[in-house]
N, C-alpha and C positions, 0 to 999 in steps of 0.2 A: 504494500500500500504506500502512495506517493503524498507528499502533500506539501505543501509550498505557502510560505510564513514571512508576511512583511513586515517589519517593525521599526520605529523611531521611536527616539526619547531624546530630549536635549540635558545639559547640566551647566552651570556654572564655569567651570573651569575650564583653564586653559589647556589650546589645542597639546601643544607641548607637553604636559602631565598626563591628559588623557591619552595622547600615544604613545605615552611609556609605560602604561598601563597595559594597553589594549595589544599592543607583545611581545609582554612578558608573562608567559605560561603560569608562572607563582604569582603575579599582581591582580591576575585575570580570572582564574580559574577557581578560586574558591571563595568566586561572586556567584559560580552559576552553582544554586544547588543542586545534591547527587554528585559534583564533579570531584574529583581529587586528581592529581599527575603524580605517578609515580615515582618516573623516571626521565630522563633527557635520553635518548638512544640515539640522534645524530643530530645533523644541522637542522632546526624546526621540526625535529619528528622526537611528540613522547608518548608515552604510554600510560595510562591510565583507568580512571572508572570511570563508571557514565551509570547511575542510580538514579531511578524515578518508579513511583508511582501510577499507575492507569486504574481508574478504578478499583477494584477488588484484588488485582495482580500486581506486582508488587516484578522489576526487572533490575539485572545488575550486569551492565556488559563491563568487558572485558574491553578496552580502547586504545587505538591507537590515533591518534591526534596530531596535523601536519597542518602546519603553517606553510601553506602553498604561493602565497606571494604578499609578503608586505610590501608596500609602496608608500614608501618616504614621500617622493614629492607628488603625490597623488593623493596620498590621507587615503590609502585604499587598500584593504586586508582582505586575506580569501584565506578560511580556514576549513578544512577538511577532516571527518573522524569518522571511522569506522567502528564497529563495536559486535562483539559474538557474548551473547547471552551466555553468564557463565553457567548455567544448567542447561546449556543446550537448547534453549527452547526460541531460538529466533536468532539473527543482528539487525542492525538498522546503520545505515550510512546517512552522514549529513555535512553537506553543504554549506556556508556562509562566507556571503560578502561583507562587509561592513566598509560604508563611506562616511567621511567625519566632514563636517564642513564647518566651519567657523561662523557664528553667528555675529552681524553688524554691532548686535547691543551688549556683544561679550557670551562668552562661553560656548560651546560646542553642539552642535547636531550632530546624531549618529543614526544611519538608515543601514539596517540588518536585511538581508533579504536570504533566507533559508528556505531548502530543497531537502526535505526530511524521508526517506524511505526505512518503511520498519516492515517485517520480514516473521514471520512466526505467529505463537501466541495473541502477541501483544495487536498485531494486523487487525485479528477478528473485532477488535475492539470499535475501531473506523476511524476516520479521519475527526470526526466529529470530536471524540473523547481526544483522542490526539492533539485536535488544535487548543482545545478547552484546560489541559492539559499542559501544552505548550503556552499559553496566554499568562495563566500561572508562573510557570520556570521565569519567564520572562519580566514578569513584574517583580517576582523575587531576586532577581536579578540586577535591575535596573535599582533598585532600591538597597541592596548590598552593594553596589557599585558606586551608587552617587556616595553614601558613607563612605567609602574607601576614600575616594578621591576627595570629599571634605577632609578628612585627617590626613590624606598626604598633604594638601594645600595648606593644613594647618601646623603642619609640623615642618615646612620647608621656612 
């Protein structure tokens, strides 16, 4: 099952903090809940979990996680992760661009645009619960992340 997820949020802060955030695997990744990185295993590829909730089922992949193109003078990220159910009951592959633009009146726009394919169990569930789902991740997300970046700004 395919499904395809558009998202913005803006924040305060400067373009400069938020892209030193956005990649750096340890500054970034334990904004998005269920996520942890294990490991670094080469240039932009690490290893990790990927832990969510659907409904009544409960999934914990197995991930491998690749920063496929940062672009400095573009403000423009492509991240790519894979993931095998670790009880064997599915993977799901995903997708994401992220474009940062600078806002006129100060601080940053970010436009997420994700391509989420889930594979197994968790499929039967549909796009629906998935996006519903995903909407969630996402606001938890955005709201760990604005905090982060208030106390890096506060602490610089």
């Amino acid at each position: 099952m395919k499904t395809n997820l558009n998202k913005s949020f803006e924040v305060p802060q400067g373009t400069d903090l938020v892209w030193e955030h956005l990649i750096d695997p340890e500054k970034i990744m334990d904004c998005v809940p269920g996520v942890s990185i294990d490991e670094k295993v080469g240039e932009n590829h690490y290893k990790g979990k990927v832990g969510m909730k659907f409904g009544p089922m409960g999934v914990k992949y197995d991930a491998d996680i690749y920063y496929d193109e940062i672009d400095l003078e573009n403000r423009k990220i492509i991240i790519t992760g894979n993931g095998v159910d670790a009880k064997g009951n599915g993977n799901a592959e995903m997708k994401m661009a992220i474009d940062i633009t600078e806002l006129d009146a100060g601080g940053v726009k970010m436009d997420a645009i994700m391509d989420v394919t889930v594979n197994g169990k968790i499929a039967q569930f549909g796009s629906r619960l998935i996006d519903t789902v995903s909407n969630q991740l996402f606001k938890q997300f955005v709201s760990n992340f604005s905090k982060k970046l208030a106390a890096a700004e506060a602490a610089a």
